[in-house]
C-alpha positions in Angstrom: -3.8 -3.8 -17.7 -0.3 -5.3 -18.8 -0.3 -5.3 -22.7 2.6 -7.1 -23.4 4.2 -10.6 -22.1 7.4 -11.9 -21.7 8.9 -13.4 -25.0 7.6 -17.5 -24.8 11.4 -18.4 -25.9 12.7 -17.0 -23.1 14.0 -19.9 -20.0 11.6 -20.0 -17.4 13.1 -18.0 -13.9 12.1 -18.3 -10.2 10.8 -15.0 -9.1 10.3 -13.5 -5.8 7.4 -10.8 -5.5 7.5 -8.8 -2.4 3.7 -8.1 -2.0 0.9 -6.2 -1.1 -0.6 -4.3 -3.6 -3.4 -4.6 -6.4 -0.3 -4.6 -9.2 1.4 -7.8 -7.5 -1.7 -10.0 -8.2 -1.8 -9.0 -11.4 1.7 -8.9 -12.0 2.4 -12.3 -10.4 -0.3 -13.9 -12.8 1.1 -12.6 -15.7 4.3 -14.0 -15.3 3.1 -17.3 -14.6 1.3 -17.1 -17.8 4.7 -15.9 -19.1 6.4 -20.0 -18.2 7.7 -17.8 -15.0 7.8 -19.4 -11.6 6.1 -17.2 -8.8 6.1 -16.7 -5.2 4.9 -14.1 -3.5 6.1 -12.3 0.5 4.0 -10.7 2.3 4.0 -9.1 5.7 0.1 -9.6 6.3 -2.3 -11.8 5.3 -4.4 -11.1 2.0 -7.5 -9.1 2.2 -10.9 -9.8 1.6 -12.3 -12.2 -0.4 -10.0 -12.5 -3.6 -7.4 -15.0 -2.4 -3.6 -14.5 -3.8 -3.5 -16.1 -7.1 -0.2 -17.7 -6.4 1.9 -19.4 -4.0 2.4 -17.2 -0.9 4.5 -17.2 2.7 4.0 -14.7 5.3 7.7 -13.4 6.7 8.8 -11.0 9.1 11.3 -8.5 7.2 12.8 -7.9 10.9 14.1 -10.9 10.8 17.1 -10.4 7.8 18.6 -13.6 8.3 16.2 -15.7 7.3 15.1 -13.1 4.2 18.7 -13.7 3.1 18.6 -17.1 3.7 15.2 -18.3 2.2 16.0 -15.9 -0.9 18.9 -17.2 -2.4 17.2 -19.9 -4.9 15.3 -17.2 -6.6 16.6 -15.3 -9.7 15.6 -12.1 -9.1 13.4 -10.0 -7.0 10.1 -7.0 -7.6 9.2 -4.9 -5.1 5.1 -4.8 -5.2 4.6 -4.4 -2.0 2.1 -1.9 -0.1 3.4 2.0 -0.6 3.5 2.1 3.7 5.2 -1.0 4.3 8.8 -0.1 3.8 10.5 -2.2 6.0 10.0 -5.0 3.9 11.1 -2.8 1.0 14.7 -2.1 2.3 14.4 -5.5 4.1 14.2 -6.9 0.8 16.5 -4.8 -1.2 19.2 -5.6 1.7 19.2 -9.2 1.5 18.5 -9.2 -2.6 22.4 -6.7 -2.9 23.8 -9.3 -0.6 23.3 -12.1 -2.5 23.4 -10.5 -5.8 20.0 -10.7 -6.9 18.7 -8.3 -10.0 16.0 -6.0 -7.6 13.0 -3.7 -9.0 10.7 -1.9 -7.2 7.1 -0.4 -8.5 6.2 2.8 -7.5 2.5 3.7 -8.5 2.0 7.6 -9.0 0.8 9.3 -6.4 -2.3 11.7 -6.6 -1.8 15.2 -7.8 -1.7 17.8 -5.0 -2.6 20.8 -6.9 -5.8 21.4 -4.9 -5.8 23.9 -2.5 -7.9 21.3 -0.6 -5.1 19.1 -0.3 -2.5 19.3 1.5 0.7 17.3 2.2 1.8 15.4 5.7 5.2 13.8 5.9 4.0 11.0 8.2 0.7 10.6 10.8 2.4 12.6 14.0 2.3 15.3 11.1 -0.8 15.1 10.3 -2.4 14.9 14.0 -0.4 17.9 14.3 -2.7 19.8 11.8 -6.2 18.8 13.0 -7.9 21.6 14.4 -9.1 21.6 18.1 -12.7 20.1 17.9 -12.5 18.3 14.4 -13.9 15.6 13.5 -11.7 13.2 11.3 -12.2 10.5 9.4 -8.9 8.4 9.2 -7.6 5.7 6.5 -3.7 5.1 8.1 -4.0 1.7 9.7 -4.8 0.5 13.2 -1.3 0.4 14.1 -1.1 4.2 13.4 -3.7 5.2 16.0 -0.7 6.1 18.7 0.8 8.1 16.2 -2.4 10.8 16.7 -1.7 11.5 20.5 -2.2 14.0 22.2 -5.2 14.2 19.4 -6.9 17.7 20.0 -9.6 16.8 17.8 -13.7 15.6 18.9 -13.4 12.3 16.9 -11.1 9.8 14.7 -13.0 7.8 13.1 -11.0 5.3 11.8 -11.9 3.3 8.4 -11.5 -0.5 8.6 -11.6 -2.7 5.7 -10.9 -6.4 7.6 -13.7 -7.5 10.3 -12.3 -7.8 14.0 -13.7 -7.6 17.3 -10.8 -5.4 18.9 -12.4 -2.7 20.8 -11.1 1.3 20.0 -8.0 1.3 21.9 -8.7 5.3 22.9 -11.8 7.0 23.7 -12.0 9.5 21.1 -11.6 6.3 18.6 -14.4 5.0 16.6 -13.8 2.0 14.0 -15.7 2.5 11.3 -15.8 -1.0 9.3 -16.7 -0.8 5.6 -16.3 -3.5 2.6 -14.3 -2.4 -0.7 -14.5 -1.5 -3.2 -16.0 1.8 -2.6 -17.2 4.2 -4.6 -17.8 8.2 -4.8 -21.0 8.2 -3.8 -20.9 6.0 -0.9 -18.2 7.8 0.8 -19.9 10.9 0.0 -23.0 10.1 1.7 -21.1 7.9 4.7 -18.8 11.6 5.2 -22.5 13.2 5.4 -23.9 10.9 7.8 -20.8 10.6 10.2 -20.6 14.7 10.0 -17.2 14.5 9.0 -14.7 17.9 9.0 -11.3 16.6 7.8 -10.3 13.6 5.8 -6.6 11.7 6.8 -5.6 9.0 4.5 -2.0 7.8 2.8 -1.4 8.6 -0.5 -1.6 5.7 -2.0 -2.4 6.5 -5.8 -4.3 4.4 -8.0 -8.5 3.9 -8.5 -9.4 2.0 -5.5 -8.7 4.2 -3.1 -9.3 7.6 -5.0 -13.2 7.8 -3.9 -12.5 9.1 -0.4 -10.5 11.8 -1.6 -12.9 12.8 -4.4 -15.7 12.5 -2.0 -14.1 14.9 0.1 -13.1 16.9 -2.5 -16.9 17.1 -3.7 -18.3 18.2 0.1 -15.4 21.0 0.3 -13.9 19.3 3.3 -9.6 19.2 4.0 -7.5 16.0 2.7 -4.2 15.6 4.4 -2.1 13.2 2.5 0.2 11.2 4.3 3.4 11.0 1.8 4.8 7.4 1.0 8.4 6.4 2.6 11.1 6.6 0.7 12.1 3.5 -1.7 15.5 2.1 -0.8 18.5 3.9 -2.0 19.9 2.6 -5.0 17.0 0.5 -6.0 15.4 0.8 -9.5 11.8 1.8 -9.5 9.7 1.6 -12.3 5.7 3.2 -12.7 3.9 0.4 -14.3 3.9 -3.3 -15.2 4.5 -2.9 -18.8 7.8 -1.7 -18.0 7.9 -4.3 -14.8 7.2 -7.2 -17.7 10.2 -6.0 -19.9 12.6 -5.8 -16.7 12.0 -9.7 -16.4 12.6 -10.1 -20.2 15.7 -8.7 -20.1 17.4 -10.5 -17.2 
């Protein structure tokens, strides 16, 4: 929850949110609520059934020209978007130091790792690297990771997916596995039970929403491999909640 708001007296700005987490929905709306103008990037349409409560565009952050270009009538630029998508992250950060925009980027804490059921990955290859012969795996990283797991040496990946499709698994040992959020504890408990699950992959995303998989493995006794977050861009200030995201605009 953001407790404070930018000061009312303070002229109204045209900010850019580069999007794709929980915290850019909520920050966007409180800035509008602040007098602030808001648009929001993102690299994927929104999720599930909570449309984005501000203006949005889809962009490609391959394509740097047009980031550079289509930025320069904002006043400044925050970084909110997904933990794994840091393309558009130094994308963004490229074009905003080449134009001169004021850049911040939000960093939500990650979970702790003291666990001995926890253990870190640097990226998925890293973590298919780790499953042992056999396993069977139940996988939060994306569809896009899947080619990341081969050679997989384990029986199954099932792979979580939160958006409804008709795609078939691209690999034999794939199976999708389509649920609704939010979830909770018990639900993943009894879904890791049913599926006869060994070894939980997942990003380490931090936050609420997507603790209940690892608590849920936690609670049956079974692995988590965390799948550390890229690196921000170098250079770029990062901040760990919206409070301090809220002042940032207040002082530009």
């Amino acid at each position: 929850m953001i407790a404070r708001m930018t000061a009312p007296n303070r002229p109204s700005l045209n900010l850019l949110l580069l999007a794709g987490t929980a915290e850019a929905r909520h920050l966007g709306i409180a800035l509008a609520k602040a007098g602030h103008r808001v648009t929001a990037w993102l690299t994927e349409p929104p999720r599930g059934n909570n449309p984005m409560p501000m203006a949005f565009e889809m962009r490609d952050p391959e394509n740097t020209t047009a980031l550079r270009r289509d930025m320069t009538g904002f006043d400044a630029v925050l970084d909110l978007s997904h933990g794994f998508d840091a393309v558009l992250s130094h994308a963004g950060f490229a074009a905003a130091t080449a134009l001169g925009k004021p850049f911040v980027s939000f960093a939500r804490p990650g979970w702790d790792l003291d666990d001995p059921l926890l253990q870190s990955a640097s990226d998925v290859p890293a973590a298919a690297r780790a499953v042992p012969p056999g396993a069977r795996v139940f996988a939060a990283t994306g569809l896009a990771s899947l080619p990341q797991f081969l050679p997989f040496k384990g029986a199954r990946l099932m792979l979580r997916q939160t958006s409804r499709h008709d795609r078939p698994a691209p690999y034999a040992f794939v199976d999708l596995i389509f649920g609704d959020p939010p979830f909770t504890v018990t639900a993943e408990t009894a879904l890791f039970r049913d599926l006869a699950v060994d070894l939980l992959i997942c990003r380490n995303l931090g936050g609420e929403a997507s603790r209940p998989k690892v608590d849920a493995a936690r609670a049956l006794g079974l692995p988590v491999i965390l799948i550390e977050r890229p690196r921000l861009p170098e250079g770029a200030r990062c901040l760990t909640n919206l409070d301090a995201m809220m002042d940032w605009v207040a002082h530009l």
